[in-house]
C-alpha atoms as one frame of an Amber mdcrd trajectory, in Angstrom:
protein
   8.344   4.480   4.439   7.037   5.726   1.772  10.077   5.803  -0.347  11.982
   2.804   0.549  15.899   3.521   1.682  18.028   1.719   0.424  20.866   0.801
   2.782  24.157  -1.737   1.864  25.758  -4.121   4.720  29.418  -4.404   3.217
  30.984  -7.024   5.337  33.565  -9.416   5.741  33.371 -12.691   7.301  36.309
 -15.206   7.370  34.185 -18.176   8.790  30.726 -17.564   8.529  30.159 -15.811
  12.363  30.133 -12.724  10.893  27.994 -13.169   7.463  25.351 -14.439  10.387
  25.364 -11.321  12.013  25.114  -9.701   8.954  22.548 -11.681   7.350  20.508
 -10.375  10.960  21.443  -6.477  10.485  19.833  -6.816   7.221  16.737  -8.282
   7.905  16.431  -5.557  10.939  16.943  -2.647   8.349  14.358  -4.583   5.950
  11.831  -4.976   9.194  11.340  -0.935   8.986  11.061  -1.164   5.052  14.460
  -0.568   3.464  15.479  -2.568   0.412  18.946  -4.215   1.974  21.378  -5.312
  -0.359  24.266  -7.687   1.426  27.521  -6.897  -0.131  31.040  -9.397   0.849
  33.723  -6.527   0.521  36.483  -9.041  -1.030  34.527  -9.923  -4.384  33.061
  -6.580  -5.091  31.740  -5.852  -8.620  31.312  -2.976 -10.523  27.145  -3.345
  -9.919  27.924  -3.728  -5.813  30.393  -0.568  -6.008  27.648   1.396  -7.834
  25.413  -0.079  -5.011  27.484   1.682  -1.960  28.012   4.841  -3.806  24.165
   5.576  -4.140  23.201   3.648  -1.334  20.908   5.912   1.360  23.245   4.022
   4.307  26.041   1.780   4.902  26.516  -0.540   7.439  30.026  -1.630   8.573
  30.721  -5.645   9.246  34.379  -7.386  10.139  35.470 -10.367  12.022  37.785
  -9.002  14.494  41.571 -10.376  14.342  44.098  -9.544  16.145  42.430  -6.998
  17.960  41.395  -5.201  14.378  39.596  -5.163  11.097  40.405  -8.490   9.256
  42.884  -7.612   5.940  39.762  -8.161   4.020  38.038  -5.539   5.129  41.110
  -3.041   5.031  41.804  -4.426   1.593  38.479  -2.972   0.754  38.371   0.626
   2.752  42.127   1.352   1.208  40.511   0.958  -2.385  37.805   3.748  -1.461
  40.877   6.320  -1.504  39.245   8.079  -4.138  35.730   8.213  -3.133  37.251
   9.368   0.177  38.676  12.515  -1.822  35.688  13.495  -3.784  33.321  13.220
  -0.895  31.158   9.717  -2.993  29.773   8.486   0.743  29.502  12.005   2.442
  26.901  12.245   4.591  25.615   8.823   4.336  24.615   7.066   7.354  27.011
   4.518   8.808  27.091   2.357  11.742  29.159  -1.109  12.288  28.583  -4.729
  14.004  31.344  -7.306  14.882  32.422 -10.375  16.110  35.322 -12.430  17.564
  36.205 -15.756  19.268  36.757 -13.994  22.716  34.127 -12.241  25.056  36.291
  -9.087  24.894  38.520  -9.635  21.805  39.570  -5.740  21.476  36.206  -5.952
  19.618  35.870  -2.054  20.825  39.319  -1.559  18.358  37.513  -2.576  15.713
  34.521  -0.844  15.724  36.502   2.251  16.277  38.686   1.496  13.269  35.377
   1.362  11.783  33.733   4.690  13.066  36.866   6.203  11.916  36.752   5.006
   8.335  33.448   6.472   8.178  34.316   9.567   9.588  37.158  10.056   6.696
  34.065   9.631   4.286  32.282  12.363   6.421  29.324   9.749   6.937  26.944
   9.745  10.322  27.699   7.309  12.355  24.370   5.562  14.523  25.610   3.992
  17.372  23.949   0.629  19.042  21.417   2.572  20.998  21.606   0.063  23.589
  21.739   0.087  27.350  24.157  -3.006  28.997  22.642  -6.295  29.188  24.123
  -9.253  31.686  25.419  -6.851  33.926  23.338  -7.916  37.286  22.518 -10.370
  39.311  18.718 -10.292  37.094  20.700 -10.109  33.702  21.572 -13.110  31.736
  23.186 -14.145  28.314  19.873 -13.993  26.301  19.770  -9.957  27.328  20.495
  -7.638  23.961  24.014  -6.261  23.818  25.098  -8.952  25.984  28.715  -7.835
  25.930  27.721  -4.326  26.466  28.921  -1.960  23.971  27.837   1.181  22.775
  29.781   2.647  19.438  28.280  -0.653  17.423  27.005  -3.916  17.604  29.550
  -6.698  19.317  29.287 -10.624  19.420  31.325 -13.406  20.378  31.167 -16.580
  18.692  33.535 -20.097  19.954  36.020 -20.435  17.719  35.316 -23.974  16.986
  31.553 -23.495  16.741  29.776 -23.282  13.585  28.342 -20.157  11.890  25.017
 -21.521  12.863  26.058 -21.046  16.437  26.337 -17.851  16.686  24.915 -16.563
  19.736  21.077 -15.491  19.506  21.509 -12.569  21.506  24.175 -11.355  19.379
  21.679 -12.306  16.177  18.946  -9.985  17.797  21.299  -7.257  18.707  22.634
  -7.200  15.362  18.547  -6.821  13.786  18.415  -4.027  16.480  21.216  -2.483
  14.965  19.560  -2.479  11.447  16.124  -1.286  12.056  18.166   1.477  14.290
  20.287   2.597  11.142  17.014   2.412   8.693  14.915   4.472  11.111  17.897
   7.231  11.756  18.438   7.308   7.993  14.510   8.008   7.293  14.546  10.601
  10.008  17.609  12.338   8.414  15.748  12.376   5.234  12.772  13.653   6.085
  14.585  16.230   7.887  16.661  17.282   5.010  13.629  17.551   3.372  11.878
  19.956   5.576  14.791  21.909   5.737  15.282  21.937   1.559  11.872  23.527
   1.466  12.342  26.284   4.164
């Protein structure tokens, strides 16, 4: 790219499974050439704020709990109220990734819960661009989206294993899910562009 994009993964991660993940949807974005800034929603500063309001993309992370967004992460999207009103994020791109203790987990809640938080800032949300994997009798764990979803990027992680164990599959589909969102955002710019100068 030319000009670099510069895209923000705002996240929360109560033990570490989901910083992983994150950490991996980052270095995806940065493998197509975006400058990546990594931004844990529950200590935000003034600097990171200013970060996500001219920030190219955003990219959605949350620990599932309880079949939803942690608090955290809530915490966070209720103080964007205002940006929400004057339109700060609109037409950003957007896309999400998360991950709970369970196989299923009502991990599909949250990433809906996070497709709709985007879609009250009138961002474009990428989806996983994904088909199944480990859904035949030639499948297996180590296939990309695993756990086979569609609207974002979902992993499970044993609750009493370490952030370092978080499952490689999931790590990979989560740096799919980055270089996805940085190569959608460049191809919305440079169609905005084309169309600026007709």
């Amino acid at each position: 790219m030319s000009n670099p994009l510069h895209i923000c993964v705002a996240f929360h991660s109560g033990f570490g499974h989901t910083a992983q993940l994150a950490d991996a949807v980052a270095a995806g974005a940065r493998s197509m050439g975006a400058n990546v800034q990594l931004i844990p929603v529950e200590t935000l500063t003034d600097e990171q704020w200013h970060a996500l309001d001219t920030a190219d993309a955003i990219i959605f992370g949350s620990a599932t709990y309880m079949g939803n967004i942690a608090a955290a992460f809530q915490a966070f999207a209720e103080k964007t109220g205002r940006r929400c009103v004057e339109g700060t994020w609109r037409d950003k791109v957007a896309a999400g990734f998360t991950n709970s203790g369970a196989k299923a987990g009502d991990k599909q809640s949250t990433l809906i819960s996070l497709a709709v938080f985007a879609a009250q800032h009138h961002m474009h949300w990428v989806n996983l661009g994904l088909p199944p994997g480990w859904n035949s009798s030639a499948g297996t764990e180590a296939d990309l989206n695993r756990l086979g979803f569609w609207m974002g990027a979902g992993a499970a992680t044993n609750v009493d294993a370490g952030p370092d164990q978080v499952h490689p599959s999931d790590v990979e589909t989560c740096r799919h899910l980055g270089a996805r969102v940085a190569l959608v955002t460049a191809q919305l710019h440079a169609g905005r562009k084309v169309t600026e100068a007709a």
